[in-house]
N, C-alpha and C positions, 0 to 999 in steps of 0.2 A: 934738398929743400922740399920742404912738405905742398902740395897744391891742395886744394880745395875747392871743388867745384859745386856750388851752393847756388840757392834760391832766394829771391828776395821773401822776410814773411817767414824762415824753418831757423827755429829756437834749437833744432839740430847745429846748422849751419850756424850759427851765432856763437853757439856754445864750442864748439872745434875749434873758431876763432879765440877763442877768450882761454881754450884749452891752452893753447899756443903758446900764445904772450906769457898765458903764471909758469908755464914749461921753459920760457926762455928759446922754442923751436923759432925759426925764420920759417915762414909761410908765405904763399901767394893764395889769393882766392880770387876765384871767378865768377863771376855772376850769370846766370843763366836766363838768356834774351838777350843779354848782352854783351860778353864776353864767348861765349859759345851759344848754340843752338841743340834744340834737343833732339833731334835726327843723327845729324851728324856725332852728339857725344856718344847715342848709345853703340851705335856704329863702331867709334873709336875704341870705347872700351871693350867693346866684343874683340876688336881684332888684336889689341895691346894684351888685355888680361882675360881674355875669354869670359866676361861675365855682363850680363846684362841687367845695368842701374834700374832697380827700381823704386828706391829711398834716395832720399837725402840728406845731407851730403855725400860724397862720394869724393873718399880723398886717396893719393898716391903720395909716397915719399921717395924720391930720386930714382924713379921709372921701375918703383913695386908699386905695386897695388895692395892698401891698407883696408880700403870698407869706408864704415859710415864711423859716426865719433863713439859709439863702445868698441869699437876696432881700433881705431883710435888712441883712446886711452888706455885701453889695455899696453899697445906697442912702446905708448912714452915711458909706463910709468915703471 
């Protein structure tokens, strides 16, 4: 399953979702403030994928680490 860890407000984050759905992927997204914290994400993703988010979205597909949505789509399509 694909996750997506987005922001309320990023047309980034919008459009990965919308990526999704015409792709037929199953997705979860997360909301940031309130499904996670931003300390802790970048934390996690340092210590999961070595890399520290600085854009948005920031998605993984079943415990890889994909990027933002031109990483994204490149992978679907």
């Amino acid at each position: 399953m694909i996750t997506i860890y987005g922001k309320q407000g990023c047309p980034q984050c919008d459009q990965a979702k919308r990526f999704c759905e015409q792709m037929g992927q199953e997705y979860k997204y997360l909301t940031l403030g309130a499904d996670y914290q931003r300390e802790e994400f970048i934390q996690q993703m340092q210590n999961e994928y070595g890399v520290t988010p600085r854009t948005m979205p920031q998605i993984v597909q079943d415990g890889a680490y994909i990027g933002g949505f031109a990483e994204l789509k490149a992978h679907l399509s």
